[in-house]
Every structure is written in structure tokens, then in C-alpha cells.
C-alpha positions, -999 to +999 in steps of 0.1 A: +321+763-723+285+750-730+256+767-714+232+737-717+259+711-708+258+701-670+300+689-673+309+727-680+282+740-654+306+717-628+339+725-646+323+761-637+318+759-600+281+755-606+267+716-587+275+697-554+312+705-558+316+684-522+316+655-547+342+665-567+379+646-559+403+664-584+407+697-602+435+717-621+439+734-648+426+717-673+408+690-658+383+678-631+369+646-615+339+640-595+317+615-588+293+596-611+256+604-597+247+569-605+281+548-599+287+515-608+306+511-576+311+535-546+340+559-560+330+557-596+345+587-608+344+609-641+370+626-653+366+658-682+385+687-699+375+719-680+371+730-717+338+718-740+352+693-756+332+666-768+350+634-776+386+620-773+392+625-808+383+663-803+411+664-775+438+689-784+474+671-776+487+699-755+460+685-731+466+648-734+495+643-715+477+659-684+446+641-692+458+610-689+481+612-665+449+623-642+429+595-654+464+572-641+466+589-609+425+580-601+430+548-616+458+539-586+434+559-564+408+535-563+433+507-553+448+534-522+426+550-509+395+527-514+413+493-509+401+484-545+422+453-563+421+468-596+398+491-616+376+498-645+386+527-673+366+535-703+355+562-727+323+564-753+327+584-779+292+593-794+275+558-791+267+555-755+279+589-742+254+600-720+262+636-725+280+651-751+315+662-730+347+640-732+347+620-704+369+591-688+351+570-661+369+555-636+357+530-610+367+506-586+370+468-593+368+435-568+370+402-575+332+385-582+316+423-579+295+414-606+304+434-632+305+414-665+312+426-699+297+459-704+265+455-686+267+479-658+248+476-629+243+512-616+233+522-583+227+554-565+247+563-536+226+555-500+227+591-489+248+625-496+271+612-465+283+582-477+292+601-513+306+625-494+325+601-474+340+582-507+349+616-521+368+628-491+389+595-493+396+596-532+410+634-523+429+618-496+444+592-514+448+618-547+466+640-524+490+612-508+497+599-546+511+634-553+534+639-527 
């Protein structure tokens, strides 16, 4: 763990963790503060680890499979048609912690390329609201 790095602070216990939508072991999910779309999610190793190449194989498999399981999340739970999945490594990575984002996609939503068009949620309900129905949908995926 990082003490100056705000992933670890939530990988922790430390933030809003009403946002977050998954946890285990090794990994946890919560919601972008500034999403591309309503359920814009990032996913990161509970560990400091700082980019994908950094990512020790015994928690790949895991990883991965989380970053799946949100990925079909987005499509259950928030009635999604497919959805976006990326990783910067360095160049672009707002904060130095491995991190997968994962967020919704629609038909003509307007996001083209890799120009992202960022907006803040409307209040803490309606975040709250989104997470609660990623968890949901997490939760039904598992059974």
C-alpha cells in the first residue's frame, strides 16, 4: 500500500465506500467520480501496483475475470447494449495504480474515439442508486 495514493486509501476502507460495487481479495471496483456514463466503474489490485505490466500472474486470472463479470454487469443490471474497457499504462493514467475502467455503452451516446466526455454524477443519490444496481446485478451474475 501507498500512503499518498487515494486507490489504496479506498482499497483500505478509507472514502465513500457506498460507491463501491465489488470487493474480494484481491480486487475492488467502485465508481469513477467523473464517469463517462452513469456506472463507469474502476476496477484495481487491492495491492499498489502500478501498471498492468507490474501485475503479478497469480493475480491475473482473478483480475480479469472481475473486469468480465462488470463488463456483462453493465449490460444486466444497467440495460447497457455493450460496454467500454480500457487501461493506460503511464501515458494518460491519472493516478499512478493499475486500473481497468469499465463503462457502459449505447448506441449514438456520443462517445467517439478516445475523446471522453466526462460528467459528474447529478447528486450522491443517483451514484448511489447506480452502485446499488451494479451490486445487484454483480451479485445475480455470481449465483
Amino acid at each position: 500500500m501507498s500512503d499518498d495514493c487515494p486507490f489504496c486509501l479506498i482499497a483500505q476502507g478509507d472514502g465513500d465506500q457506498r460507491q463501491v460495487v465489488l470487493e474480494d481479495q484481491q480486487t475492488i471496483a467502485f465508481l469513477d467520480h467523473r464517469p463517462l456514463f452513469p456506472g463507469h466503474v474502476l476496477l484495481i489490485p487491492r495491492e499498489h501496483i502500478e501498471t498492468l505490466v507490474d501485475l503479478p500472474d497469480e493475480v491475473l486470472p482473478e483480475f480479469f475475470s472481475n473486469a468480465r463479470l462488470l463488463a456483462q454487469a453493465m449490460e444486466e443490471g444497467l440495460g447497457a447494449e455493450g460496454s467500454f474497457v480500457a487501461i493506460n499504462n503511464r501515458v494518460s493514467q491519472s493516478v499512478p495504480h493499475l486500473h481497468v475502467h469499465v463503462a457502459p455503452r449505447r448506441r449514438k451516446d456520443g462517445l467517439r474515439g478516445f475523446f471522453w466526455p466526462r460528467r459528474k454524477y447529478e447528486s450522491d443519490e443517483e451514484a448511489e442508486q447506480v452502485a446499488a444496481r451494479l451490486r445487484e446485478a454483480i451479485a445475480a451474475l455470481r449465483r
